[in-house]
PyMOL Python script that loads the backbone (N, CA, C, O; Angstrom):
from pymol import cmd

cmd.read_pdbstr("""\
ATOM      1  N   UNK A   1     225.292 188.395 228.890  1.00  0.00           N
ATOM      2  CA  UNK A   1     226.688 188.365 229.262  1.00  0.00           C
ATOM      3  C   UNK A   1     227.610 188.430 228.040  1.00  0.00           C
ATOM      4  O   UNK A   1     228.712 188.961 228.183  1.00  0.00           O
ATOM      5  N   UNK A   2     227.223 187.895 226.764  1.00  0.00           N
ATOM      6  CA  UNK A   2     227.950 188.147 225.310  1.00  0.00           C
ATOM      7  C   UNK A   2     228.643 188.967 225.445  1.00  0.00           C
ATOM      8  O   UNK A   2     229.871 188.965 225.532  1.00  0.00           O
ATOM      9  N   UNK A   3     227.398 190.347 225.499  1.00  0.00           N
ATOM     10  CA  UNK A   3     227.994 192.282 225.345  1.00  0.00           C
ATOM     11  C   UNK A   3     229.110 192.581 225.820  1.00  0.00           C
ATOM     12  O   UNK A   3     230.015 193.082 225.152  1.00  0.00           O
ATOM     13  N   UNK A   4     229.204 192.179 227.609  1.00  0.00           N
ATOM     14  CA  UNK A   4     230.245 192.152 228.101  1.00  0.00           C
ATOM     15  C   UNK A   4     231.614 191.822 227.753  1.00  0.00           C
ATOM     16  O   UNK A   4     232.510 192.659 227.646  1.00  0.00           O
ATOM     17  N   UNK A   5     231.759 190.446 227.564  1.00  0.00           N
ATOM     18  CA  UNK A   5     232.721 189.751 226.803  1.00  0.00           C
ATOM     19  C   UNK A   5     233.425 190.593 225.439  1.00  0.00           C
ATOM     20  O   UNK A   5     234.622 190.641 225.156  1.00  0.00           O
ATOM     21  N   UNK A   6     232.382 191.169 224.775  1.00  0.00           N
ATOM     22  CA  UNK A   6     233.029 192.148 223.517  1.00  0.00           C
ATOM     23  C   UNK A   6     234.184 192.982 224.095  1.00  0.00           C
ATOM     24  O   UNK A   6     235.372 193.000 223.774  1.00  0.00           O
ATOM     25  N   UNK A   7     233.533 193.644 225.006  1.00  0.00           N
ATOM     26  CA  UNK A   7     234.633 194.780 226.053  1.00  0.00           C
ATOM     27  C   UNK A   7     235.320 194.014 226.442  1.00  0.00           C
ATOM     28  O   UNK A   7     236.254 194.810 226.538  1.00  0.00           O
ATOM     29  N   UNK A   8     235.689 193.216 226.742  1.00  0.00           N
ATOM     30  CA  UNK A   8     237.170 192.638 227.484  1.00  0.00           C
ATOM     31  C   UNK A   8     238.016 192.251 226.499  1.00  0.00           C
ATOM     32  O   UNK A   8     237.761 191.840 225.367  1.00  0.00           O
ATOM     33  N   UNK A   9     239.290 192.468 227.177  1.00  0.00           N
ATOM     34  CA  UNK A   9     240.726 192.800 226.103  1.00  0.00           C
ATOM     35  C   UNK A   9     240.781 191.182 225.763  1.00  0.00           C
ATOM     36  O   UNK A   9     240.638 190.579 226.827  1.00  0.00           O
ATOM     37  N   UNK A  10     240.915 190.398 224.814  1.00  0.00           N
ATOM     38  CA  UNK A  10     240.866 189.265 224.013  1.00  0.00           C
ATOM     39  C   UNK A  10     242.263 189.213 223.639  1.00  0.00           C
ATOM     40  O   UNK A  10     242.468 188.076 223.214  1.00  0.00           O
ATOM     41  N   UNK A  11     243.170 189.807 223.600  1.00  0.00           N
ATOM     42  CA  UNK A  11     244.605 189.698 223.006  1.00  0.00           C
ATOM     43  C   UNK A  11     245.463 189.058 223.706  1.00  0.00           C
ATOM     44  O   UNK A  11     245.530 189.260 224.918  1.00  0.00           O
ATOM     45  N   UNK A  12     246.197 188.256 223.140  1.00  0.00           N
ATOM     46  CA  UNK A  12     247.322 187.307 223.391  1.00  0.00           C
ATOM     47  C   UNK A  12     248.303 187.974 224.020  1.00  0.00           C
ATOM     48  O   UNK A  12     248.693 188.896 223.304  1.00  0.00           O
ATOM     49  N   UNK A  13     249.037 187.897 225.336  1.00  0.00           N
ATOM     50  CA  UNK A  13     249.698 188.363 225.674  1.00  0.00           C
ATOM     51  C   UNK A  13     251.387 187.959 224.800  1.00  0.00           C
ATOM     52  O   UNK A  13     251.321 187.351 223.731  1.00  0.00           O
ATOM     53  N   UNK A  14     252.375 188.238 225.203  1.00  0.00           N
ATOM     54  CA  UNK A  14     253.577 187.997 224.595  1.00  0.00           C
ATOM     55  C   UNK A  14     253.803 186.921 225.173  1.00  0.00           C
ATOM     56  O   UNK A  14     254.314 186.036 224.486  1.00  0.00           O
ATOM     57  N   UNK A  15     253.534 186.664 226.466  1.00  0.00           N
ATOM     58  CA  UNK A  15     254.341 185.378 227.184  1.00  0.00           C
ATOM     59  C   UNK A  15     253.624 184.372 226.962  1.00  0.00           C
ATOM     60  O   UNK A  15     254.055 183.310 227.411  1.00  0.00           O
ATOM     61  N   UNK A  16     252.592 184.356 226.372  1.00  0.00           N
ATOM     62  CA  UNK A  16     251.344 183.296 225.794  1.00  0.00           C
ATOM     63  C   UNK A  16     252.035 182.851 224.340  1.00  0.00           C
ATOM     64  O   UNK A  16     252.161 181.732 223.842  1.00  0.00           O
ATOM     65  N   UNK A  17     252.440 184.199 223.845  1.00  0.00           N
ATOM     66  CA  UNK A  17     252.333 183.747 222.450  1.00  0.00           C
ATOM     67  C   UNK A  17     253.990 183.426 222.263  1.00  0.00           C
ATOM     68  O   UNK A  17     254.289 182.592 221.409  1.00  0.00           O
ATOM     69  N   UNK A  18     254.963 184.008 222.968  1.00  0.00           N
ATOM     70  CA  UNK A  18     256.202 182.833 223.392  1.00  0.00           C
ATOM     71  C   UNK A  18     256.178 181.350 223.765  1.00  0.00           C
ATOM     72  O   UNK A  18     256.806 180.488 223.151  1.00  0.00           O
ATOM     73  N   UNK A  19     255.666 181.208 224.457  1.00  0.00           N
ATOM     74  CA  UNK A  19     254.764 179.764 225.160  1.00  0.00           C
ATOM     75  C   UNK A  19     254.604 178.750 224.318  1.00  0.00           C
ATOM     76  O   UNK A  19     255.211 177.681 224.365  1.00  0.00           O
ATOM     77  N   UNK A  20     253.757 179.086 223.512  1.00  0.00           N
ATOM     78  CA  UNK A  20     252.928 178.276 222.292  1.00  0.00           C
ATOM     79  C   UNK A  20     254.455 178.373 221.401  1.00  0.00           C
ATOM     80  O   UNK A  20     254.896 177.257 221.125  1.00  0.00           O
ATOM     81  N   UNK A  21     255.165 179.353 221.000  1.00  0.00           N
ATOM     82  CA  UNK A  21     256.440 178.670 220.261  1.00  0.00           C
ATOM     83  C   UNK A  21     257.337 178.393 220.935  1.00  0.00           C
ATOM     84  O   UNK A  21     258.363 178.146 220.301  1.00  0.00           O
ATOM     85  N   UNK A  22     257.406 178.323 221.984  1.00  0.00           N
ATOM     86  CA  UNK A  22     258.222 177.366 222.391  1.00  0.00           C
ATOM     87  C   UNK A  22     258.200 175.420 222.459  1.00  0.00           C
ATOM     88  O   UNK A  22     259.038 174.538 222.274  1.00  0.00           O
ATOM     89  N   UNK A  23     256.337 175.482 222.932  1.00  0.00           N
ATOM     90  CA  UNK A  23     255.690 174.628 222.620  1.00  0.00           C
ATOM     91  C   UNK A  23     255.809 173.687 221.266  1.00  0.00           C
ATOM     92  O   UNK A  23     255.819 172.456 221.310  1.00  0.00           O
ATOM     93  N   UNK A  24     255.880 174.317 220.291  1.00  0.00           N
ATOM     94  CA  UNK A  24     256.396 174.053 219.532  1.00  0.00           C
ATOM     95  C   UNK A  24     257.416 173.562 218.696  1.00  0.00           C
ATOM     96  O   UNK A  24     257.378 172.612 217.915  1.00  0.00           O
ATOM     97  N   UNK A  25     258.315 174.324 218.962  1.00  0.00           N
ATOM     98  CA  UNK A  25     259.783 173.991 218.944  1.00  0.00           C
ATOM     99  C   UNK A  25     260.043 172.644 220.105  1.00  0.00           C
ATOM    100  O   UNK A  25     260.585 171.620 219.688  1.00  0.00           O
ATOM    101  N   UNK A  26     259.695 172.732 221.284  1.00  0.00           N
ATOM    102  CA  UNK A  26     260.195 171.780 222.001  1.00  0.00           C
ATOM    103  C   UNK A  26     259.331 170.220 221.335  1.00  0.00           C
ATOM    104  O   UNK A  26     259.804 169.100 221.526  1.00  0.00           O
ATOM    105  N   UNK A  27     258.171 170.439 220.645  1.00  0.00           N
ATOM    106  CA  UNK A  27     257.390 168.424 219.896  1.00  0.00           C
ATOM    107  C   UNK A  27     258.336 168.675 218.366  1.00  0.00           C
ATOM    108  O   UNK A  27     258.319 167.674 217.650  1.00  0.00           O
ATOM    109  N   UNK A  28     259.174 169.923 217.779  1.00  0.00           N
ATOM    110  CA  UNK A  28     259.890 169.401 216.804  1.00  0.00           C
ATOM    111  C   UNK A  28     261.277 168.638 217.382  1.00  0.00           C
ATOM    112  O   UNK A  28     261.662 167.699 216.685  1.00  0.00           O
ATOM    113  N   UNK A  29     261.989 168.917 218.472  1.00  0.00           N
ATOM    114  CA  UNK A  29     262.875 168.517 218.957  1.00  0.00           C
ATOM    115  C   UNK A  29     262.364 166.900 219.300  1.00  0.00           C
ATOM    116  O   UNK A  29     262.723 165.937 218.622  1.00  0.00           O
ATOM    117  N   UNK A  30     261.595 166.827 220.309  1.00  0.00           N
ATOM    118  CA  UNK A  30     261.295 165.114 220.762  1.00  0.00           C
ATOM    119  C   UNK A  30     261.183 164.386 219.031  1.00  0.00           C
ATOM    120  O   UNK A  30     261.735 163.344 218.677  1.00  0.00           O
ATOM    121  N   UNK A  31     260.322 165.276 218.178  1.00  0.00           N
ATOM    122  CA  UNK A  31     260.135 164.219 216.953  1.00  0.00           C
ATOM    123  C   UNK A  31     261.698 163.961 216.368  1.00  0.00           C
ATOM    124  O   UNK A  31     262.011 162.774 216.281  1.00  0.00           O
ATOM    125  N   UNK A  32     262.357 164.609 216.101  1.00  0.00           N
ATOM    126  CA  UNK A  32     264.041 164.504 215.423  1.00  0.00           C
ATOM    127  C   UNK A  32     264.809 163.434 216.800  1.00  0.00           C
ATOM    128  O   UNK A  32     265.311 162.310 216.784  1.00  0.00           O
ATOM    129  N   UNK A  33     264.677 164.011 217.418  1.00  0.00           N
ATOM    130  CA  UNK A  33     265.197 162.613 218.917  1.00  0.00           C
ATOM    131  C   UNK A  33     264.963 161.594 218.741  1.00  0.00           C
ATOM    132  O   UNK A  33     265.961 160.889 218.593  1.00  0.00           O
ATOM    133  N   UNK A  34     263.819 160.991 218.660  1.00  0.00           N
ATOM    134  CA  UNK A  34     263.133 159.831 218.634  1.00  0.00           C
ATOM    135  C   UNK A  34     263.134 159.161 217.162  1.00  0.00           C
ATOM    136  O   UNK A  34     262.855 157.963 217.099  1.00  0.00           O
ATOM    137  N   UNK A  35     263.514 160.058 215.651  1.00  0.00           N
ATOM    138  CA  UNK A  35     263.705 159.524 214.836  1.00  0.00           C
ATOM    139  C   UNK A  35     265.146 158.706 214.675  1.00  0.00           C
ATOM    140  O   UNK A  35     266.046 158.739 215.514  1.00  0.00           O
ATOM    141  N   UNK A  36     265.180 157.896 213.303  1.00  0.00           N
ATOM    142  CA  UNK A  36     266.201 156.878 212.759  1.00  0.00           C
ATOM    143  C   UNK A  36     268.194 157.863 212.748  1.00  0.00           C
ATOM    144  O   UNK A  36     268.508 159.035 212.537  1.00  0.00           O
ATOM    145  N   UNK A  37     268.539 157.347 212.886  1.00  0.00           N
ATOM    146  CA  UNK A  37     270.232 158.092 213.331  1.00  0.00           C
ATOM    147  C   UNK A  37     270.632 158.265 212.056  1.00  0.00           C
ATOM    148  O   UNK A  37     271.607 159.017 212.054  1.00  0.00           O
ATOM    149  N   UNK A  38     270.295 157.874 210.828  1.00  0.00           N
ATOM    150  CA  UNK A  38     270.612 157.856 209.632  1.00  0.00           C
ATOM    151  C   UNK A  38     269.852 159.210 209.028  1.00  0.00           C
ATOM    152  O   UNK A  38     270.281 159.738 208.002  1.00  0.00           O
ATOM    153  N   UNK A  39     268.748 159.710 209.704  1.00  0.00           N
ATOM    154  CA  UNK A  39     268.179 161.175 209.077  1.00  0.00           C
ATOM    155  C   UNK A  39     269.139 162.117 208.956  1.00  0.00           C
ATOM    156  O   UNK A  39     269.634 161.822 207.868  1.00  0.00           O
ATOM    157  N   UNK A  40     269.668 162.965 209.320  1.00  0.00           N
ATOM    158  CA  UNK A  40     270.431 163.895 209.671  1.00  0.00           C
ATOM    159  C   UNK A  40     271.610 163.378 208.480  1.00  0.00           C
ATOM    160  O   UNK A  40     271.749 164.405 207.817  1.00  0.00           O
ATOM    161  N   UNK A  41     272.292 162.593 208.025  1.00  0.00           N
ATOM    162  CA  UNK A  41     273.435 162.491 207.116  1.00  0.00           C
ATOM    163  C   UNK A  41     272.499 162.032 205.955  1.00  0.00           C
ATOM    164  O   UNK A  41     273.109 162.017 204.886  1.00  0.00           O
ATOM    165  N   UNK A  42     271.184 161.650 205.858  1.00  0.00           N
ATOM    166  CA  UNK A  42     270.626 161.366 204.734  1.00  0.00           C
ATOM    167  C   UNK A  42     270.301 162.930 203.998  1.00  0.00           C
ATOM    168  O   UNK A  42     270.484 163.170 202.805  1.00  0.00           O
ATOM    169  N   UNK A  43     269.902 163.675 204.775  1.00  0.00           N
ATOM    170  CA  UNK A  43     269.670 165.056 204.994  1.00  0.00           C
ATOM    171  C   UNK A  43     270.787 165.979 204.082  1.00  0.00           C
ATOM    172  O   UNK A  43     270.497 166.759 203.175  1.00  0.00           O
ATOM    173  N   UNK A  44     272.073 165.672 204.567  1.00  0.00           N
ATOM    174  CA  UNK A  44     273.421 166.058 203.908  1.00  0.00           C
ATOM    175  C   UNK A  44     273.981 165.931 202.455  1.00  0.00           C
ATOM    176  O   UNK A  44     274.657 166.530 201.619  1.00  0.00           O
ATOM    177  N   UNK A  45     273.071 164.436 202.734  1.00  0.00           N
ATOM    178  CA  UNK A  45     274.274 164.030 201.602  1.00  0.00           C
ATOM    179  C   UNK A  45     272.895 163.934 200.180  1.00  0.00           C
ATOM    180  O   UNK A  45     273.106 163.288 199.154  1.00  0.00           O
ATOM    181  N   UNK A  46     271.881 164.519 200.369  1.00  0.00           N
ATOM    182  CA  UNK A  46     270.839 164.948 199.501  1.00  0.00           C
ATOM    183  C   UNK A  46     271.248 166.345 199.142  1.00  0.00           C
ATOM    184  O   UNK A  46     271.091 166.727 197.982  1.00  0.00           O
ATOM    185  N   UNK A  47     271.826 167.234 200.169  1.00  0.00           N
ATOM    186  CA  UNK A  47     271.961 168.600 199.583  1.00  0.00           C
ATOM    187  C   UNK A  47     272.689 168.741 198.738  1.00  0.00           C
ATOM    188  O   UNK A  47     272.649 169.577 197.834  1.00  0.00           O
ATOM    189  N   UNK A  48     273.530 167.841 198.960  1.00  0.00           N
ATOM    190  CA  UNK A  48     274.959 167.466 198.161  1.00  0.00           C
ATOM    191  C   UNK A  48     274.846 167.287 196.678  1.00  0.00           C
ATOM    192  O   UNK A  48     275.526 167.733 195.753  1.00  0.00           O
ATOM    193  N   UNK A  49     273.420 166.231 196.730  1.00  0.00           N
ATOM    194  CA  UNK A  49     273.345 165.865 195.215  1.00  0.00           C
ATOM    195  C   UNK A  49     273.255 166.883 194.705  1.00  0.00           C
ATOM    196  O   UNK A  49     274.014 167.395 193.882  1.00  0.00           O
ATOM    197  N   UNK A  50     271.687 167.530 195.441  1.00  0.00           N
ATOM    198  CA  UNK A  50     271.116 168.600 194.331  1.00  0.00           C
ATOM    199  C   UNK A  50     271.902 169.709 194.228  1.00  0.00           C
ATOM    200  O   UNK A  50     271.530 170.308 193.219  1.00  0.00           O
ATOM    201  N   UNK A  51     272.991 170.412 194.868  1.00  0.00           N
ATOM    202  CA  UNK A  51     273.787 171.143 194.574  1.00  0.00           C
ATOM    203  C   UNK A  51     275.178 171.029 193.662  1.00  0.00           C
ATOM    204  O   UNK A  51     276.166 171.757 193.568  1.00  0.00           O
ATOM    205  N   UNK A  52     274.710 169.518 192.910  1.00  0.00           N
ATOM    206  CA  UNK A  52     275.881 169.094 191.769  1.00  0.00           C
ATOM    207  C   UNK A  52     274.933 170.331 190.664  1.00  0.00           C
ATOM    208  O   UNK A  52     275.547 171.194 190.037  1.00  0.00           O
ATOM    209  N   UNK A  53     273.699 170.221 190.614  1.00  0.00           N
ATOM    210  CA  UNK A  53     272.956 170.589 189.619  1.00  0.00           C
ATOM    211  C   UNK A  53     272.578 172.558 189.851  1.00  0.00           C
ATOM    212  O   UNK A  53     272.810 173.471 189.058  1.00  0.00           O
ATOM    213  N   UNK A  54     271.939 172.610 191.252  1.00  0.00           N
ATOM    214  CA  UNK A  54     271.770 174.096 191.534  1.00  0.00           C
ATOM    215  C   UNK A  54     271.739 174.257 192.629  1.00  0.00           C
ATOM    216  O   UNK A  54     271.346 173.463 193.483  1.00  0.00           O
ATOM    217  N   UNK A  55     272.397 175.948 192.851  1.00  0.00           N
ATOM    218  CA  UNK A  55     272.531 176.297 194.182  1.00  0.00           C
ATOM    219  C   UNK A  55     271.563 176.630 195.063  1.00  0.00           C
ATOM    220  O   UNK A  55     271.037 177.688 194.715  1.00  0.00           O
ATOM    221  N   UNK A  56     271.034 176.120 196.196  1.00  0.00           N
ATOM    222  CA  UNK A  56     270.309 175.984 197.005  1.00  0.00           C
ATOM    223  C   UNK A  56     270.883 176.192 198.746  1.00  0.00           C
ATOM    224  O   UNK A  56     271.893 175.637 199.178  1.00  0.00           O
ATOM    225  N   UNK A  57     270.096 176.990 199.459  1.00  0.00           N
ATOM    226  CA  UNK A  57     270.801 177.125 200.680  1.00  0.00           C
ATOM    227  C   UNK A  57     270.845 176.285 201.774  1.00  0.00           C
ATOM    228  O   UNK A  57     269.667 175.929 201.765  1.00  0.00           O
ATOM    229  N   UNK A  58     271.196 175.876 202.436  1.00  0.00           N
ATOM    230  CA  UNK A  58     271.524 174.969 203.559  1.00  0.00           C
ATOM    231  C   UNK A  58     270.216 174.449 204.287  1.00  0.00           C
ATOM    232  O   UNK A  58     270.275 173.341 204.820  1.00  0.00           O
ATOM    233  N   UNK A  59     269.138 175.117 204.338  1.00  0.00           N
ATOM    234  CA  UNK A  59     267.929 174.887 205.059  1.00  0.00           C
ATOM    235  C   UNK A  59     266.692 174.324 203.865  1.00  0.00           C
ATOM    236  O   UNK A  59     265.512 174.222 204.202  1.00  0.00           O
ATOM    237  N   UNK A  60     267.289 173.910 202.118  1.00  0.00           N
ATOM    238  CA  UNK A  60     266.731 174.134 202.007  1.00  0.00           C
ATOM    239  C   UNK A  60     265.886 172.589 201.852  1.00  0.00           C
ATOM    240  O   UNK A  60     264.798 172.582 201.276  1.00  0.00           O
ATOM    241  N   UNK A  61     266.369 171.531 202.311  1.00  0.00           N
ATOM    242  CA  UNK A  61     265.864 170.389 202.026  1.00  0.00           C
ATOM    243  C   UNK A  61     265.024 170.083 203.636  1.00  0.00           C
ATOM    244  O   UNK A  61     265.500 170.693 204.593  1.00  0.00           O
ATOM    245  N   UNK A  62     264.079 169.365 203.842  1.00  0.00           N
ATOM    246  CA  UNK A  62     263.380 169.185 204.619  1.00  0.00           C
ATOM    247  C   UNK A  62     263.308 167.372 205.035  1.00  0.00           C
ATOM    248  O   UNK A  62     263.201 166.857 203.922  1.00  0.00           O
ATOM    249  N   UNK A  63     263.314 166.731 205.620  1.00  0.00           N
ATOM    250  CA  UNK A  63     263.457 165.280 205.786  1.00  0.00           C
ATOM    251  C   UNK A  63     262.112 165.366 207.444  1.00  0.00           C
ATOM    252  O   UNK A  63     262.186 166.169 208.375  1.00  0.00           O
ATOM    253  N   UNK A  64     261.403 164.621 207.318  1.00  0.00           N
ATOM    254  CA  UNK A  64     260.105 164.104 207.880  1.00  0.00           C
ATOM    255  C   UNK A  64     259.626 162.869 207.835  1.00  0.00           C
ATOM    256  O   UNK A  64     259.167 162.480 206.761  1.00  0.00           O
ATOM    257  N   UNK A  65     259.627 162.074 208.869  1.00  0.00           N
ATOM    258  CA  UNK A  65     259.100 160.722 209.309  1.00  0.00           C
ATOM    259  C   UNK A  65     258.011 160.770 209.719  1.00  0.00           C
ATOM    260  O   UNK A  65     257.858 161.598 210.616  1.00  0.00           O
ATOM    261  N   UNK A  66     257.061 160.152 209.403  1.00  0.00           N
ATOM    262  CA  UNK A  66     255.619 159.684 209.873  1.00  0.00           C
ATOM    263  C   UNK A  66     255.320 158.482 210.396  1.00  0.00           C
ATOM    264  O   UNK A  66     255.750 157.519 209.762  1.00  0.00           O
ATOM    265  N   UNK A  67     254.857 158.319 211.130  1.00  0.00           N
ATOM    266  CA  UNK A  67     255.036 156.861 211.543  1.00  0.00           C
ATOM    267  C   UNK A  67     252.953 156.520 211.893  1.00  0.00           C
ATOM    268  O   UNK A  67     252.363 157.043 212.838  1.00  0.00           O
ATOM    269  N   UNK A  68     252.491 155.874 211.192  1.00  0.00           N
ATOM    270  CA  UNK A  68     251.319 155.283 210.952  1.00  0.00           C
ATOM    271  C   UNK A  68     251.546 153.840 211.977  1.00  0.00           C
ATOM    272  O   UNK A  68     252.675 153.516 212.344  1.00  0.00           O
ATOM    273  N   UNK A  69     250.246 153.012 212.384  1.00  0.00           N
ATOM    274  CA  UNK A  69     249.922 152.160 213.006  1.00  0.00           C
ATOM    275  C   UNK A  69     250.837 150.935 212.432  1.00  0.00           C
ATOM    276  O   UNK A  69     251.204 150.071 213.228  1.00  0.00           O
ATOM    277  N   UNK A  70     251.126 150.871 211.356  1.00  0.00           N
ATOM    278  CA  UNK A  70     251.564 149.905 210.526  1.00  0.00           C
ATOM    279  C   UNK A  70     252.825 150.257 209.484  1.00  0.00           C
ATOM    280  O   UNK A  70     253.696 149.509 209.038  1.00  0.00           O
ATOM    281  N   UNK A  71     252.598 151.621 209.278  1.00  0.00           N
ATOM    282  CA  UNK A  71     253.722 151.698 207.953  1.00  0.00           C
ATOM    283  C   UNK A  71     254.444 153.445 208.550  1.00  0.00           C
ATOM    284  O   UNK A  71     254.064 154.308 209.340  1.00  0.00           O
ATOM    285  N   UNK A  72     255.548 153.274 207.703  1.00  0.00           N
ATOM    286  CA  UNK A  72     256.529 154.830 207.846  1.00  0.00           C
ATOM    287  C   UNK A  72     256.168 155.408 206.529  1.00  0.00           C
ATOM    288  O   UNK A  72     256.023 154.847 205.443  1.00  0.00           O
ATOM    289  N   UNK A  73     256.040 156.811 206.908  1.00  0.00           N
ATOM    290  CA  UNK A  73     256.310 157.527 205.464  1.00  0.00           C
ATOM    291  C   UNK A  73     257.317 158.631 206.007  1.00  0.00           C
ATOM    292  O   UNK A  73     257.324 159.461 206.915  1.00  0.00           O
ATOM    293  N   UNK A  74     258.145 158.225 205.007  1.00  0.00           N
ATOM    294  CA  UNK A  74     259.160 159.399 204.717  1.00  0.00           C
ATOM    295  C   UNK A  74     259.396 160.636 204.091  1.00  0.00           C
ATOM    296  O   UNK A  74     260.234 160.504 203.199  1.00  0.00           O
ATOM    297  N   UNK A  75     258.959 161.857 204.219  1.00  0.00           N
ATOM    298  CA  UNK A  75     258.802 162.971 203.410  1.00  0.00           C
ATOM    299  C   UNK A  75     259.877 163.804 203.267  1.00  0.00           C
ATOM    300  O   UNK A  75     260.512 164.121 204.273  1.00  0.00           O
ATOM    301  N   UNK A  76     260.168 164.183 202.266  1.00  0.00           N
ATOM    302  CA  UNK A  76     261.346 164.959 201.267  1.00  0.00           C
ATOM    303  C   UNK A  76     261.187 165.727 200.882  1.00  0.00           C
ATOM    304  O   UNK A  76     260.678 165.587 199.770  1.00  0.00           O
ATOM    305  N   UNK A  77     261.386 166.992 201.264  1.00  0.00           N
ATOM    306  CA  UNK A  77     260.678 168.330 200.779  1.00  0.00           C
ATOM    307  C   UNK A  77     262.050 169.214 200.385  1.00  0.00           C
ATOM    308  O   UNK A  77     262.905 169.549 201.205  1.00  0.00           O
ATOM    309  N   UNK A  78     262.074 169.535 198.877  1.00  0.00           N
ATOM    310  CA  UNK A  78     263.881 170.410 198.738  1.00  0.00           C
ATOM    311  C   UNK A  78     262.953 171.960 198.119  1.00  0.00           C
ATOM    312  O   UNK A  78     262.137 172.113 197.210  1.00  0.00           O
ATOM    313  N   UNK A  79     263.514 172.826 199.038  1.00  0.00           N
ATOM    314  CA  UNK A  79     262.684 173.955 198.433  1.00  0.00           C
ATOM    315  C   UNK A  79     263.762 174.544 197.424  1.00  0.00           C
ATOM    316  O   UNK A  79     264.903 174.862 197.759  1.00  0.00           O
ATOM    317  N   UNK A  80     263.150 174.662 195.920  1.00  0.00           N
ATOM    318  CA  UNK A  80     264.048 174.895 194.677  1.00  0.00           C
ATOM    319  C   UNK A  80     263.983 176.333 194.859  1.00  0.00           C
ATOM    320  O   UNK A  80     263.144 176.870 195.582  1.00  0.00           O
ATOM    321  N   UNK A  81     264.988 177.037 194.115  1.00  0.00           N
ATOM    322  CA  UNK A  81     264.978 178.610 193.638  1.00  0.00           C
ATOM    323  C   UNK A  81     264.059 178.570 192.372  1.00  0.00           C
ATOM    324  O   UNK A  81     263.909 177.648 191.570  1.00  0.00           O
ATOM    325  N   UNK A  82     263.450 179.882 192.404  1.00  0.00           N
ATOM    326  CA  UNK A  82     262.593 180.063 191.156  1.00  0.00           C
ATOM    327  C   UNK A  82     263.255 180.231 189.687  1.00  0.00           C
ATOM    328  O   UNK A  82     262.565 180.455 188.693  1.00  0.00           O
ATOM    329  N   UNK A  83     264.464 180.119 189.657  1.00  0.00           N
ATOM    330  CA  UNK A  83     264.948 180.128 188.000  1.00  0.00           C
ATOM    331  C   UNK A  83     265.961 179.704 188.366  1.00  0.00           C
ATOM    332  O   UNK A  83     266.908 180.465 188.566  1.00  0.00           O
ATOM    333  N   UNK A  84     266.053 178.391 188.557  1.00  0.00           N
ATOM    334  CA  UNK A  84     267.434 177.298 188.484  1.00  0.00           C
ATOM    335  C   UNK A  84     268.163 177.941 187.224  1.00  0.00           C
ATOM    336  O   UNK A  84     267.509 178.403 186.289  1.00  0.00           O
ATOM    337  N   UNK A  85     269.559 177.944 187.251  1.00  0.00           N
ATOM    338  CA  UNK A  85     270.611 177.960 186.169  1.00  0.00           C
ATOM    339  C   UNK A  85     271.270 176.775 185.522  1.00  0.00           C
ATOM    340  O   UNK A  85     272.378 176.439 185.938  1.00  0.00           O
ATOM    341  N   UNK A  86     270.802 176.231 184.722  1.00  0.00           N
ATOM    342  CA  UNK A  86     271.407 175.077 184.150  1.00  0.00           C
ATOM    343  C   UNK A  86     273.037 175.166 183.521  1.00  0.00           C
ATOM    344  O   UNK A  86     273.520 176.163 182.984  1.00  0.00           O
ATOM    345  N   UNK A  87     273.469 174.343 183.659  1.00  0.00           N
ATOM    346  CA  UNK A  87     275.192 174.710 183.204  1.00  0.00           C
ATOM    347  C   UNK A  87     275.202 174.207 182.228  1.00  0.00           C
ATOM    348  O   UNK A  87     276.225 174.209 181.543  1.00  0.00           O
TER     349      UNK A  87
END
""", "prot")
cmd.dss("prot")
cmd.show_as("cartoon", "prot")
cmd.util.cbc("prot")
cmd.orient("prot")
């Protein structure tokens, strides 16, 4: 029965592979919901800093809560340009 299986069309349809990102998108939404009310302006006012120093675009800092049995980790991800300009 393997052989068979080779011959049959195996490809992801579009509405499958919409699905799954939507899927997606909808557990990043519940995770930002369910996080601390202070993310989102902590978020801001980080872009803020690093754009005293270099220009960076609006998407480019990342803020992520983890939440373990016992402890939070907070992750901070600022994606830099490849040849910052120092003033």
């Amino acid at each position: 029965m393997r052989i068979l299986d080779f011959f049959r069309n195996n490809r992801k349809t579009s509405a499958s592979t919409a699905k799954d990102r939507l899927q997606i998108i909808v557990a990043q939404e519940r995770m930002t919901r369910n996080g601390p009310d202070y993310l989102p302006m902590m978020k801001e006012e980080l872009l803020l800093v690093v754009r005293k120093y270099i220009q960076v675009p609006d998407g480019a800092v990342t803020v992520k809560l983890d939440k373990d049995d016992d402890c939070e980790v907070l992750e901070l991800n600022i994606m830099l340009p490849e040849q910052a300009e120092a003033e």
